[in-house]
C-alpha positions in Angstrom: -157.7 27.5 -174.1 -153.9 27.3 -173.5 -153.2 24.2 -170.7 -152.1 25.3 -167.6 -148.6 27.1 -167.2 -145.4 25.4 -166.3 -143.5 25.5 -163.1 -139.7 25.7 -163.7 -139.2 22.6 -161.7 -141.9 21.1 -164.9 -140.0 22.4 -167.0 -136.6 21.5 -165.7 -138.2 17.6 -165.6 -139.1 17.9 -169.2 -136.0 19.1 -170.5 -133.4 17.9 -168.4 -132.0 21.4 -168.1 -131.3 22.4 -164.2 -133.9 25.7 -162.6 -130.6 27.3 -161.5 -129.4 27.5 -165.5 -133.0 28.0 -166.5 -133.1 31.2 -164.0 -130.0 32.3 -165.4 -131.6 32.1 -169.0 -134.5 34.1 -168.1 -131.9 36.4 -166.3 -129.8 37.2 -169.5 -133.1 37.3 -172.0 -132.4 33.8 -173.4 -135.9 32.6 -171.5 -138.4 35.2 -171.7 -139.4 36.4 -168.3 -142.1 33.7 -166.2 -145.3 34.8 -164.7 -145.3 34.9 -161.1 -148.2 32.6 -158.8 -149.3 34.3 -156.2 -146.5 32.4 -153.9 -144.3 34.1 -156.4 -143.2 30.7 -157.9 -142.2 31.3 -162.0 -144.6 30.1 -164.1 -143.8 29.9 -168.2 -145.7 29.1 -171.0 -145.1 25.5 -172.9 -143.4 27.4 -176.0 -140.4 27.7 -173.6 -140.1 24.3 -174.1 -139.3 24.6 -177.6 -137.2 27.1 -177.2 -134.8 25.1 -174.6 -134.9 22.6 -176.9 -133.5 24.9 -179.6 -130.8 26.6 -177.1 -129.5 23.1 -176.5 -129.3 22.1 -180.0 -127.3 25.2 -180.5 -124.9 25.0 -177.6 -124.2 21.3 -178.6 -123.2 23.0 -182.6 -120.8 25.3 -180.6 -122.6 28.3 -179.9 -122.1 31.1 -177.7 -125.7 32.1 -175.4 -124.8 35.2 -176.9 -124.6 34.2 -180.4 -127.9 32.4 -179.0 -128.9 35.4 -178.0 -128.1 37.2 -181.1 -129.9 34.3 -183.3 -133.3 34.6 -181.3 -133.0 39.1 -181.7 -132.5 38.4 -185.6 -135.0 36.3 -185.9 -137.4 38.5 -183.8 -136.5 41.5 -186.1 -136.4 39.5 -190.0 -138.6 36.6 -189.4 -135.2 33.7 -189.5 -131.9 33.8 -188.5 -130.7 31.3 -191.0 -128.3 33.4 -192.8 -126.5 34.1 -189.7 -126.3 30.8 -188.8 -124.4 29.5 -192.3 -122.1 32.5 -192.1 -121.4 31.6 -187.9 -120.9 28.0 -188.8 -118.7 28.7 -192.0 -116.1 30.9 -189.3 -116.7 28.5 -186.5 -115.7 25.5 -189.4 -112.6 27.6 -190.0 -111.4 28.3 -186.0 -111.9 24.2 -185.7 -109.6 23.7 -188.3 -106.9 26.2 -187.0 -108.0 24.9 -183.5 -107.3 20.8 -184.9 -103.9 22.3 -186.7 -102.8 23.6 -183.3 -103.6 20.5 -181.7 -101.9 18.3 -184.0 -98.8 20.4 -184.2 -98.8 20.2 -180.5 -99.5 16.4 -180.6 -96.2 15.7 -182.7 -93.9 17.8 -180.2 -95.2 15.9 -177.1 -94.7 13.0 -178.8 -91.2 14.2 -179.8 -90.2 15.3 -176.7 -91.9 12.2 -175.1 -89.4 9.7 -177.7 -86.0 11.9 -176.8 -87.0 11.5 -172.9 -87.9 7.6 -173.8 -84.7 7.1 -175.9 -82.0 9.1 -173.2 -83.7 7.5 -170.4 -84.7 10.9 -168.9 -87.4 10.0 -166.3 -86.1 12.0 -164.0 -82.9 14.2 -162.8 -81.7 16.1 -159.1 -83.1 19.4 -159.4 -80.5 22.0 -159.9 -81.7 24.8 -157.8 -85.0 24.8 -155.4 -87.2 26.5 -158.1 -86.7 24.2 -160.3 -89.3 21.0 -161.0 -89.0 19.0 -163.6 -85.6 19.1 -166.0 -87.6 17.2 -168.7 -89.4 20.8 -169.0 -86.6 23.1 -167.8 -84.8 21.6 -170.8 -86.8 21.9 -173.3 -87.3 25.7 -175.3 -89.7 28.4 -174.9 -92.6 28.4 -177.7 -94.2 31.6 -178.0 -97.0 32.1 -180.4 -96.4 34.9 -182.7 -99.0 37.8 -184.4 -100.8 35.6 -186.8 -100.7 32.2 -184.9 -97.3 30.4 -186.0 -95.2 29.7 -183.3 -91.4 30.4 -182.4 -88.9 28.6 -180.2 -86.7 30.5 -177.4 -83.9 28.2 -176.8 -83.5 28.1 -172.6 -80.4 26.0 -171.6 -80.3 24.1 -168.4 -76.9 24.2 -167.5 -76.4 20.6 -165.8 -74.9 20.3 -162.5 -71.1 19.2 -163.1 -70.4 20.0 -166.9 -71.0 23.6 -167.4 -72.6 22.5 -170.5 -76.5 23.2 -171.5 -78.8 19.6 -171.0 -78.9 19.8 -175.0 -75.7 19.5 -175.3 -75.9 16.9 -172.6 -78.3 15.4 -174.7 -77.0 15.2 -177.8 -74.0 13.0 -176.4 -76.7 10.5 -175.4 -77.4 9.9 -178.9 
């Protein structure tokens, strides 16, 4: 005899997963869909804990609830989904490492930019105009990310106030 059913506010208790995200699971097929009581109050079986318990252990290994998704149809269909799984985590291994190269590359110019600013004493300037902010950034050029993922530089020149010259140029008299 199965034990009684599970209200989602049980179920909520034993996984620590909130009954507004488990409704939404149910909603998108994630959760398959409760029994109603006859105050029209979901009721699931206990396998759906198991199955929290698996969506959670996949969300924390950086999967999508549609990958999720995806996993519990291919398993429906062939029995496992463990094939899928070692070729997800093989691309998701490789978009980290890109991801950690971006990073770091981004890492060593604010810590570039951060030494200049340090080293010219450059904690702050007059605005030139009224839109502009901050002539740390104004000066500073454009990176825009090219097809493929490398990035290029658009030189901007600040022109400072007096001179006529650009701030790099202004700059590079500090040194």
């Amino acid at each position: 005899m199965d034990p009684d059913p599970l209200t989602i506010r049980q179920v909520a208790k034993r996984t620590g997963v909130s009954s507004k995200t488990l409704r939404y699971w149910e909603d998108v097929g994630l959760l398959p869909k409760a029994t109603r009581n006859y105050h029209g109050y979901r009721l699931f079986h206990h396998d759906v804990v198991q199955r929290i318990g698996f969506i959670q252990k996949a969300k924390s290994l950086g999967f999508t609830l549609v990958e999720i998704h995806t996993l519990f149809d291919t398993a429906k269909k062939r029995g496992t989904a463990c094939p899928d799984v070692l070729h997800w985590t093989e691309k998701k291994i490789q978009l980290l490492e890109r991801q950690i190269r971006l990073l770091s590359q981004l890492q060593n110019r604010l810590r570039a930019y951060q030494k200049e600013w340090n080293k010219n004493k450059r904690r702050s300037c007059p605005p030139l105009s009224d839109s502009e902010v901050c002539c740390l950034i104004e000066a500073i050029p454009l990176i825009l990310p090219k097809k493929g993922g490398e990035a290029y530089a658009i030189p901007l020149h600040r022109v400072t106030r007096n001179t006529g010259r650009s701030a790099d140029e202004s700059l590079a008299d500090n040194e």
